[in-house]
VEXRODREN-369721 format. One record per residue: residue in one letter; x, y, z of N, C-alpha, C in turn. Coordinates in pm, whole numbers, padded with zeros to 5 digits, always signed. Example, Ala and Ser with C-alpha at 12.3 -4.5 7.8 and 13.67 -1.06 7.14 Angstrom:
REM VEXRODREN-369721
A+01319-00569+00780+01230-00450+00780+01320-00330+00780
S+01285-00225+00708+01367-00106+00714+01290+00003+00787
END
This chain:
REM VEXRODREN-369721
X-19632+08053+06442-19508+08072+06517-19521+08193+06609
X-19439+08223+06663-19413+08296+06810-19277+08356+06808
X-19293+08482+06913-19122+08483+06928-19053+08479+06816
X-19071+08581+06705-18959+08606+06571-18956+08722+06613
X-18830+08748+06543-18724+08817+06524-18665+08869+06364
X-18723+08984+06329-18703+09006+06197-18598+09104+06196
X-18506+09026+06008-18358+09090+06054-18337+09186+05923
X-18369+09304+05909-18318+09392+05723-18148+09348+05713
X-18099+09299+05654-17978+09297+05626-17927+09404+05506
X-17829+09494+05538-17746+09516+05410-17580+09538+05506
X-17539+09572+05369-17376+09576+05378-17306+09633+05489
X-17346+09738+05532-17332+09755+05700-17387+09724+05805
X-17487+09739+05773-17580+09714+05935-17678+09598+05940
X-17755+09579+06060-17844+09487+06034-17949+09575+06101
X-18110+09572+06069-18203+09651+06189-18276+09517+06232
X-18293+09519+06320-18393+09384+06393-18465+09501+06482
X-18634+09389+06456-18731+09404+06527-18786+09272+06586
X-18834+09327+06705-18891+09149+06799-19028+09200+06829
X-19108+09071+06808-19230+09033+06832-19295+08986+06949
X-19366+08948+07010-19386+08797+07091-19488+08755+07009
X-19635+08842+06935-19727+08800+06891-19749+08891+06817
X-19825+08838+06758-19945+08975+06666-20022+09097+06761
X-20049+09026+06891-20112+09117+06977-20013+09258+07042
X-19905+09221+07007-19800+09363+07010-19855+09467+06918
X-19844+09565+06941-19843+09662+06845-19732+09743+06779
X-19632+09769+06913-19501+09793+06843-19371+09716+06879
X-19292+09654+06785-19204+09604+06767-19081+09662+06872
X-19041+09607+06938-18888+09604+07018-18785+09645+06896
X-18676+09733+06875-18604+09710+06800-18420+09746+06804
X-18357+09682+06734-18160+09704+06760-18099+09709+06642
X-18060+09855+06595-17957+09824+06499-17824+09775+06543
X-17724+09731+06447-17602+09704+06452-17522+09697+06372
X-17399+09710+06342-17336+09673+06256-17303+09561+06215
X-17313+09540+06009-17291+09371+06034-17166+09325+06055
X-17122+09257+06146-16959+09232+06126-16973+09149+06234
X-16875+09018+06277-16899+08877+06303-16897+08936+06477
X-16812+09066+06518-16793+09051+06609-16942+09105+06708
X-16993+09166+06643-17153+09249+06689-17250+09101+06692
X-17261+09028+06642-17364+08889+06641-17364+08871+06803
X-17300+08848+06822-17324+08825+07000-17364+08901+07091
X-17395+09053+07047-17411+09157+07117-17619+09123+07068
X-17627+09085+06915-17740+09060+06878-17830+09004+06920
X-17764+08837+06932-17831+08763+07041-17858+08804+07176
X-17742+08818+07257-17736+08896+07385-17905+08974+07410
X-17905+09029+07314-18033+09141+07287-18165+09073+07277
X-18158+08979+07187-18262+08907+07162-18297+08858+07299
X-18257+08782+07348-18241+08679+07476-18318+08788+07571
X-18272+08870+07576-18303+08990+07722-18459+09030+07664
X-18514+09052+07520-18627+09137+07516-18714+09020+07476
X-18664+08920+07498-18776+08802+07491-18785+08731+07620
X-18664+08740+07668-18654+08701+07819-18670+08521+07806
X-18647+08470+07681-18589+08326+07629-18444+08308+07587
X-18422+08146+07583-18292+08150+07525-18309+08141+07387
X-18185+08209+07310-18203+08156+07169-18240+08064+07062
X-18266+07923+07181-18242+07788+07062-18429+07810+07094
X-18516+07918+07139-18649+07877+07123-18704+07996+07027
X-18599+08093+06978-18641+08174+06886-18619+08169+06761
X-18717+08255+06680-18679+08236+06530-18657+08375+06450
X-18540+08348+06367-18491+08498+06266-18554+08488+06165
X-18605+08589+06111-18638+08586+05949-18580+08659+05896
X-18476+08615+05783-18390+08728+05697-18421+08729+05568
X-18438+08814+05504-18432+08787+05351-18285+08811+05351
X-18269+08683+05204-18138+08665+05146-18053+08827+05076
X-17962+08851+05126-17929+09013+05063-17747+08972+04979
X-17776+08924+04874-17636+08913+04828-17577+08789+04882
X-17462+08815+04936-17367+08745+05024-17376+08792+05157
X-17412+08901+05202-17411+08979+05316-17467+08945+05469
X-17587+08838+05429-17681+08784+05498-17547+08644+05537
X-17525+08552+05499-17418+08443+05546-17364+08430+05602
X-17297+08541+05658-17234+08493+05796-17288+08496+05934
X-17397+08584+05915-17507+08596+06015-17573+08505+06039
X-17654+08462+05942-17759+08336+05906-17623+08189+05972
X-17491+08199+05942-17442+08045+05984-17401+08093+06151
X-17388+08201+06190-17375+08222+06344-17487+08186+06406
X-17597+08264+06341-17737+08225+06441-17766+08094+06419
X-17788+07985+06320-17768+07868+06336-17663+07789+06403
X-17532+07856+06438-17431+07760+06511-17543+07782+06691
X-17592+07894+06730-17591+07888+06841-17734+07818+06898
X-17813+07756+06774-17912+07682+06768-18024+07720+06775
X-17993+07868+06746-18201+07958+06660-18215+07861+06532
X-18332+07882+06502-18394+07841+06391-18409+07984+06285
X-18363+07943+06165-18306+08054+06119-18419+08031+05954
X-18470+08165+05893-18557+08131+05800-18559+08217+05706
X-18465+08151+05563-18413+08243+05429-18589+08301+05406
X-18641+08358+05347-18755+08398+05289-18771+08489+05161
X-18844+08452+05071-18830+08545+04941-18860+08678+04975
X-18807+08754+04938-18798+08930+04921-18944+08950+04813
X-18970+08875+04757-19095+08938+04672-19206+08893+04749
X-19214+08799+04760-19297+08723+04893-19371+08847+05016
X-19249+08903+05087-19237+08963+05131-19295+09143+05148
X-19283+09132+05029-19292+09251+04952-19429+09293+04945
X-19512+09176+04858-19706+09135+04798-19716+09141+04973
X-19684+09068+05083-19709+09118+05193-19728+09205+05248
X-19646+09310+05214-19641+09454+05251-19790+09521+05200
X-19758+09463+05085-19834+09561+04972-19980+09490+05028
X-20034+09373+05092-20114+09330+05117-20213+09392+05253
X-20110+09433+05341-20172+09498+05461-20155+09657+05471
X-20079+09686+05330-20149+09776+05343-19986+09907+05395
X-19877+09868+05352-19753+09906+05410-19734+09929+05246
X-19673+10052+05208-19658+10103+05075-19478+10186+05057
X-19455+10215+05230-19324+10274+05221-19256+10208+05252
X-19109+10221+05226-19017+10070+05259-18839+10144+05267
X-18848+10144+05418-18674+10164+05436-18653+10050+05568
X-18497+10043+05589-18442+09951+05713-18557+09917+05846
X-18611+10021+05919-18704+09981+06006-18814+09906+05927
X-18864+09977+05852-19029+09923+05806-18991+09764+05769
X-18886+09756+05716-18870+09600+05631-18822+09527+05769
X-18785+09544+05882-18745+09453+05972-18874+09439+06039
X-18974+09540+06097-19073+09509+06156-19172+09442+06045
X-19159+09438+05926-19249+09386+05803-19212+09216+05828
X-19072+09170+05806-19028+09032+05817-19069+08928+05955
X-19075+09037+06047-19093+09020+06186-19257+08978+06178
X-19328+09035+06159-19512+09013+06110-19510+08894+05973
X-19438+08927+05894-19460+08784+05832-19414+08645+05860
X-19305+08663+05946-19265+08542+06023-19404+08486+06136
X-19472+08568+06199-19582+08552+06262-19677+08521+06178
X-19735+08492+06091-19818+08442+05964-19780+08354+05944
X-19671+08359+05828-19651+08282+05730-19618+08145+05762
X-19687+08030+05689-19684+07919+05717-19605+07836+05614
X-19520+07687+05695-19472+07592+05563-19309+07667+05525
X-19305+07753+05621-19094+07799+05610-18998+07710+05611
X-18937+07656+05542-18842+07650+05558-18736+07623+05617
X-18664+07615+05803-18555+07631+05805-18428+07620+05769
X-18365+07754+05765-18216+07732+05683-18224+07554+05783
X-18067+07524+05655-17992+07362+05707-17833+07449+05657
X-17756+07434+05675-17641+07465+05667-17604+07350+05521
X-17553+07384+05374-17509+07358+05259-17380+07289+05302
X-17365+07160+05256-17268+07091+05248-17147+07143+05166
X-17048+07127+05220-16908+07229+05159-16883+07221+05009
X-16871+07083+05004-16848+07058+04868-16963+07074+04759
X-17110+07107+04760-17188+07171+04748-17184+07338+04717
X-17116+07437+04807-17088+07524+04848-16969+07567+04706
X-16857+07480+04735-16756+07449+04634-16776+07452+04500
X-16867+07371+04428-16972+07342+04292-17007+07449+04250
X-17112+07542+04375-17168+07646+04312-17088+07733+04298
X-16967+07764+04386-16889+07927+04359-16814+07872+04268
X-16775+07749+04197-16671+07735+04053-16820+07755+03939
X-16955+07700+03932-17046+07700+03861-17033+07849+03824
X-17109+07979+03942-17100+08087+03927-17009+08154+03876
X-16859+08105+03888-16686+08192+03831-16733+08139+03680
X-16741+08024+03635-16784+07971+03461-16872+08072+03482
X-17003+08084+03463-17098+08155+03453-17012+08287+03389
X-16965+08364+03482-16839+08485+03455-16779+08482+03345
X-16734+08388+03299-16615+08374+03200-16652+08334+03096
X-16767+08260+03116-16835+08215+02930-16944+08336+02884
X-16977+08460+03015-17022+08557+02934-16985+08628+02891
X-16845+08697+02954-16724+08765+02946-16653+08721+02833
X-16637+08622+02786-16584+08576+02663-16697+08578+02534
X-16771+08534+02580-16904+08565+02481-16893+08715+02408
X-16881+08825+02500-16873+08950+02506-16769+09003+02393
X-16664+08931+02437-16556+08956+02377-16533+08877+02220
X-16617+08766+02265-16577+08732+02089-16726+08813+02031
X-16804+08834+02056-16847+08954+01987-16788+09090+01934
X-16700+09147+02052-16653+09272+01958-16517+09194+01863
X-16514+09133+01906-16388+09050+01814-16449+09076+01667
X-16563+08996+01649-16622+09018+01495-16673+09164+01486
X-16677+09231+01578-16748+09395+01535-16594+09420+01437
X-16506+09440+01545-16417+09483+01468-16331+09430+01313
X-16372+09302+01303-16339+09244+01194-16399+09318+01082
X-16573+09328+01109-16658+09397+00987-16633+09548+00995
X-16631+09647+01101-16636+09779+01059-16563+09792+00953
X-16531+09935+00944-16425+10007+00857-16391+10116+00953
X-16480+10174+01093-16419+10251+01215-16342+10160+01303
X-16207+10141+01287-16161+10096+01466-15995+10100+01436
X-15914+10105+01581-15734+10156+01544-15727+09997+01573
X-15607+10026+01506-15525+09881+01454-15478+09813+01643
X-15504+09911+01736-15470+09845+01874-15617+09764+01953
X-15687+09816+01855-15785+09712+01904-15803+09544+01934
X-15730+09512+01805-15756+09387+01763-15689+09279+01880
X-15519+09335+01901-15466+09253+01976-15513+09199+02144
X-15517+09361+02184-15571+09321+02340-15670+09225+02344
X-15798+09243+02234-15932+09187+02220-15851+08992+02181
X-15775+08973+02113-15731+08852+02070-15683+08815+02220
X-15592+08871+02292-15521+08800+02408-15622+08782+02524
X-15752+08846+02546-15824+08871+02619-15905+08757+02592
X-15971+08720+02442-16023+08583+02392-15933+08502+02443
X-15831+08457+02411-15725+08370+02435-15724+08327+02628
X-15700+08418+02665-15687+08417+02852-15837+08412+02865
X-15938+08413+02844-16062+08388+02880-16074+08206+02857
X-16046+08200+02707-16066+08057+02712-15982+07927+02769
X-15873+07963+02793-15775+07925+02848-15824+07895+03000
X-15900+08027+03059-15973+08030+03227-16074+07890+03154
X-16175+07898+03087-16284+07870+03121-16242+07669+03070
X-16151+07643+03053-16110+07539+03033-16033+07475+03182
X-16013+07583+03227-15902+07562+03364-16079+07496+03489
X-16144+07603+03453-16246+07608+03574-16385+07477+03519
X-16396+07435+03424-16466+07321+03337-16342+07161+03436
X-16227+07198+03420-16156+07091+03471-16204+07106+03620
X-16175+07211+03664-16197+07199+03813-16331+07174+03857
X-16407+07218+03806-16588+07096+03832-16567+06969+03848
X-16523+06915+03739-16503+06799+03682-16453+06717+03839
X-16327+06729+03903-16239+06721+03979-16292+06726+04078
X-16339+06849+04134-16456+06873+04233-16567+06765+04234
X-16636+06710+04168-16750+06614+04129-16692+06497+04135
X-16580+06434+04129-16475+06317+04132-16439+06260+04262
X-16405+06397+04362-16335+06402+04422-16462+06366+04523
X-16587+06399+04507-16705+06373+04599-16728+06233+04581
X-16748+06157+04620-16839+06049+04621-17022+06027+04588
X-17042+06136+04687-17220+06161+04664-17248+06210+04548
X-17158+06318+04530-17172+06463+04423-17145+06339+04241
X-17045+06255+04271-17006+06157+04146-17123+06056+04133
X-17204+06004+04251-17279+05936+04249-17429+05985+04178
X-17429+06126+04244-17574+06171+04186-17584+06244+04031
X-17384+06265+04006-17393+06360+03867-17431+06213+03780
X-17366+06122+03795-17403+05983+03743-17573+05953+03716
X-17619+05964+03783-17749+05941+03807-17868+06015+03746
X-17822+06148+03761-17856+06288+03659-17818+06281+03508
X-17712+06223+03451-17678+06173+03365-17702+06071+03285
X-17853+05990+03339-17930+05905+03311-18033+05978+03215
X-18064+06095+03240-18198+06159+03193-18167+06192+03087
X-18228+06161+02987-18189+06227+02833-18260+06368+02816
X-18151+06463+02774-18126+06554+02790-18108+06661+02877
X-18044+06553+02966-17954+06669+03087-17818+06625+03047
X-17760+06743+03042-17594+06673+03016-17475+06728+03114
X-17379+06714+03131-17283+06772+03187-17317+06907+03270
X-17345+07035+03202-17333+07127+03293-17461+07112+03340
X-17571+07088+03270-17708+07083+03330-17715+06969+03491
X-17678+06912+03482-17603+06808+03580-17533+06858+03688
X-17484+06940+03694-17380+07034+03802-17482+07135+03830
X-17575+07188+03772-17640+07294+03784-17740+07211+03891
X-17797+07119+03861-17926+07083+03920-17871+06979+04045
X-17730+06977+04075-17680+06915+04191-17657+07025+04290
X-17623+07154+04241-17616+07308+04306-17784+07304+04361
X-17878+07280+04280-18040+07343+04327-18098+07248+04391
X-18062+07114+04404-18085+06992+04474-18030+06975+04620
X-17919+07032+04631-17854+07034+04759-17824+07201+04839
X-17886+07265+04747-17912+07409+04862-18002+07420+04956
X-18067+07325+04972-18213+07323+05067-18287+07204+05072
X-18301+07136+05203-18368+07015+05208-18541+07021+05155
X-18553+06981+05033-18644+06975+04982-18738+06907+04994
X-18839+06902+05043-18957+06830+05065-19029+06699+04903
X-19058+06781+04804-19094+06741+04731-19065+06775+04563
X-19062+06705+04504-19073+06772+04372-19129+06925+04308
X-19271+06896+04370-19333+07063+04313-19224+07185+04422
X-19195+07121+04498-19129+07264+04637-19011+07338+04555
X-18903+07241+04479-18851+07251+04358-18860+07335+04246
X-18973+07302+04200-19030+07384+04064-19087+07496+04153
X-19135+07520+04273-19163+07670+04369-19065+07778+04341
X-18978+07685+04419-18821+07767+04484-18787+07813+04329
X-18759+07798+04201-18734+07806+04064-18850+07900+04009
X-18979+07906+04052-19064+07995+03987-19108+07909+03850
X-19156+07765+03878-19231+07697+03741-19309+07667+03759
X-19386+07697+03864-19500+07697+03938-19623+07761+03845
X-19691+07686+03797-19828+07785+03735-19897+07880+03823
X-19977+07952+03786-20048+08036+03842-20151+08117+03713
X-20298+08092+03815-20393+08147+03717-20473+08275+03812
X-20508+08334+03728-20592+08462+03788-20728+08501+03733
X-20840+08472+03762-20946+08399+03726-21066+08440+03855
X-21176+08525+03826-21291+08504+03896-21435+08521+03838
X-21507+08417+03908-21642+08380+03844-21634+08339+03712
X-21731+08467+03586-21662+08354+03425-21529+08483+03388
X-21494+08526+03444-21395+08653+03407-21205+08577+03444
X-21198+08547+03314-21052+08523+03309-20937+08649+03301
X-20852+08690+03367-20783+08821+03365-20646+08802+03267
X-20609+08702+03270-20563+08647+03195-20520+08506+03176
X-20423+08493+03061-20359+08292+03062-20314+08283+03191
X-20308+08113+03207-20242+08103+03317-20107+08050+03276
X-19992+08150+03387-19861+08123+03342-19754+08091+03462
X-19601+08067+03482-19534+08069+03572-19511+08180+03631
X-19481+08092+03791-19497+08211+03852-19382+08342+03857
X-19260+08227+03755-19147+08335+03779-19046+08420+03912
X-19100+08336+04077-19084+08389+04168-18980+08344+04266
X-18888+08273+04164-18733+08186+04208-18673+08281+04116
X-18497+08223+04113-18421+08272+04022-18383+08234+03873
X-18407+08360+03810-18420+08361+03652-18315+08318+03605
X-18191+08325+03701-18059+08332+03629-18048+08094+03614
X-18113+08043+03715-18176+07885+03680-18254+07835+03537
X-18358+07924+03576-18445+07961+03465-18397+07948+03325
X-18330+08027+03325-18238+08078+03212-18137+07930+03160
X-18120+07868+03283-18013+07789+03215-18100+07621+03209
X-18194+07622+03280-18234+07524+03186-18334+07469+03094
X-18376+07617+03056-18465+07643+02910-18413+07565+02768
X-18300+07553+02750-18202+07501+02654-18250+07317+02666
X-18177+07290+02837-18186+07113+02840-18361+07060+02824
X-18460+07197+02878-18572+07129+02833-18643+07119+02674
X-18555+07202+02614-18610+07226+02446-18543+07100+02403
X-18454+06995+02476-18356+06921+02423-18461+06802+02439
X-18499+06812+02589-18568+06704+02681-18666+06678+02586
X-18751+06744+02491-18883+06759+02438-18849+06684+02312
X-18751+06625+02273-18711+06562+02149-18669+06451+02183
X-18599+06440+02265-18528+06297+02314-18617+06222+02478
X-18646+06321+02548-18655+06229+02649-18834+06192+02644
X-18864+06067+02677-18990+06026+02612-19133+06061+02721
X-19083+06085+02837-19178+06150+02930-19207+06243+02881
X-19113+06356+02883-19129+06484+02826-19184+06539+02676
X-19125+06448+02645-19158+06478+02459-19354+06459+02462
X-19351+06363+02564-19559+06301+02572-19607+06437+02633
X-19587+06502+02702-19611+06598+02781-19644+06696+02709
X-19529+06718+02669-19510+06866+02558-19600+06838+02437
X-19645+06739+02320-19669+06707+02260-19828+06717+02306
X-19877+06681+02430-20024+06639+02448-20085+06786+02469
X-19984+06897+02530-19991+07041+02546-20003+07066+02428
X-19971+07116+02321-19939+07129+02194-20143+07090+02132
X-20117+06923+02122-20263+06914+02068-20340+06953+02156
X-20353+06980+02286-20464+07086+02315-20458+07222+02296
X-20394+07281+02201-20422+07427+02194-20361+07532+02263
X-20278+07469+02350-20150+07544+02453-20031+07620+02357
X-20007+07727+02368-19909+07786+02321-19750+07734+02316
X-19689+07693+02230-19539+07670+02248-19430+07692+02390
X-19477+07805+02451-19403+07883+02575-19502+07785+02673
X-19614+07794+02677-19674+07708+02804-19615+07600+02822
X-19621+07490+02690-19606+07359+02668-19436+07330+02700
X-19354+07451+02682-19215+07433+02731-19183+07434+02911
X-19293+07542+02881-19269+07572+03098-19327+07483+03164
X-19393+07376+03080-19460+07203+03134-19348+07194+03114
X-19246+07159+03039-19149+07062+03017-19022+07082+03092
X-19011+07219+03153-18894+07265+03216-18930+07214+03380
X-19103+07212+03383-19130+07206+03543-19102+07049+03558
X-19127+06934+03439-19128+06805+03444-18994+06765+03487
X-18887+06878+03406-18770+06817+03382-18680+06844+03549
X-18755+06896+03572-18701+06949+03721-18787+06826+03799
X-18866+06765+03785-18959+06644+03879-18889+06547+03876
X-18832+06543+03716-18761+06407+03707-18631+06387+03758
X-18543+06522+03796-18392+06548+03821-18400+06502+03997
X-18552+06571+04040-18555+06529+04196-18559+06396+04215
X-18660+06313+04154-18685+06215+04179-18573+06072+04171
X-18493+06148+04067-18372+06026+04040-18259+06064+04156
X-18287+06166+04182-18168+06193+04311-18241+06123+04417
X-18318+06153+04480-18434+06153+04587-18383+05995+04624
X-18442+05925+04502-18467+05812+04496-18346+05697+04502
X-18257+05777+04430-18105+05686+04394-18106+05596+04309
X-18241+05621+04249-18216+05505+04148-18193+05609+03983
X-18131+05557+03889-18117+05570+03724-18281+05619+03676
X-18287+05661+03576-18430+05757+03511-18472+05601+03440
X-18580+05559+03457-18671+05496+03371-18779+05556+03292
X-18783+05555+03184-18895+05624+03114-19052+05567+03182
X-19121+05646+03177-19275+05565+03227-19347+05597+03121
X-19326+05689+02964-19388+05648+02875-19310+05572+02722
X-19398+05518+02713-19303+05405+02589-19279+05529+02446
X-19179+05523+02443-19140+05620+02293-19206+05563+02182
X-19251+05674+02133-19326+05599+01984-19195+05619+01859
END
């Protein structure tokens, strides 16, 4: 690629640096403040120090929170090509050529040079609303079943001590009470939300074929299915970090080979559970896990096969539109 434009995002400002090539040596650069009304002053800028129009340039932002979104859907309304990129990614980059210090300039002219490299990006696509919808009620549950978790824990602290005042108990009871009360309110409103879609009812249906994906696992993997036009199954298990990776030269093994861990944990995390489920009931998986196992693979390997499978099989029944067929016969 050519002509990027690398953007540091945080909560106030943005720093951009412009490229034309590698054969630059120093980066063009514009801070600004982030706020909807400065974006046009951004472009404006871009346009003049490239001396192109926008729809032939490209941004590279790493994702920063929420902060990055309104930027990232402006520069896509005005028809740049716009390109989320991992921050760790990013980072082994730095650390690769040889860049060890890291504030607002260094990381915009850093994104700006890896946009000139890096191959196989991505461009953002703008998330379908009701998509959009799924995940910020998914994320509010998320909130409230840990927050309650929390709370019915000290609930029983205080049952067992023999230290705590008698005003403990109640707030902690009404606080259980209004937590579960929310997380029953926001369980309906998925539900409703997913009803109310056609596609979203069609594919939770469909996801609901796979033995041992159930309900929330189902909403979860319709959130990671429709955040990004996905190429393939393994691009999937990438973006998630279930990606193996070995480190290995000549006869010198450095160590096992394991995931790469280089998506989000907080996914990770949630569907470690449906694949320990998948490994008993669903008959692809259970062959998988089982054939890991008699070769000598550790329990944790043979699961992070089964979590990467269970994610092949969630694409493929969406992908495809058709219901899960087993392709190995259950014994």
């Amino acid at each position: 690629m050519s002509n990027i434009i690398g953007i540091d995002v945080s909560k106030a400002g943005l720093d951009c640096a412009y490229l034309r090539d590698l054969d630059q040596d120093k980066a063009k650069r514009k801070n600004c403040h982030n706020k909807v009304r400065c974006f046009a002053s951004l472009v404006a800028w871009a346009e003049a120090r490239s001396g192109l129009p926008v729809q032939t340039l490209a941004f590279i932002i790493e994702p920063t929170h929420v902060y990055h979104e309104q930027l990232v859907q402006f520069l896509h309304n005005t028809g740049a090509t716009v390109y989320l990129v991992n921050p760790g990614r990013v980072r082994k980059f730095a650390e690769g050529i040889g860049i060890l210090s890291k504030n607002d300039l260094i990381d915009a002219d850093l994104l700006t040079r890896y946009g000139l490299l890096a191959r196989n990006l991505i461009a953002y696509a703008p998330v379908a609303q009701e998509v959009n919808d799924l995940r910020s009620l998914l994320n509010r549950l998320d909130v409230l079943e840990r927050n309650l978790r929390s709370e019915l824990n000290r609930q029983e602290k205080v049952g067992k001590t023999m230290v705590f005042h008698r005003l403990e108990q109640q707030p902690i009871a009404r606080t259980v009470k209004r937590l579960k009360t929310e997380v029953i309110t926001f369980k309906r409103a998925i539900r409703e939300c997913v009803k109310s879609t056609p596609s979203l009812q069609q594919n939770f249906d469909l996801l609901h074929t796979i033995p041992g994906v159930g309900a929330k696992t189902a909403w979860i993997m319709m959130v990671i299915l429709g955040s990004r036009a996905f190429r393939s199954a393994p691009e999937v298990a990438s973006f998630l970090g279930l990606n193996p990776i070995e480190k290995r030269s000549g006869k010198s093994q450095y160590r096992r080979p394991r995931l790469s861990k280089s998506g989000s944990g907080n996914y990770r995390q949630k569907l470690y559970f449906p694949a320990m489920v998948a490994t008993r009931k669903n008959p692809d998986i259970q062959a998988l896990y089982e054939r890991l196992l008699a070769a000598d693979k550790t329990k944790m390997c043979a699961l992070g096969a089964a979590m990467r499978k269970l994610v092949h099989i969630c694409y493929g029944v969406v992908k495809n539109q058709t219901p899960y067929q087993a392709q190995t016969i259950p014994s």
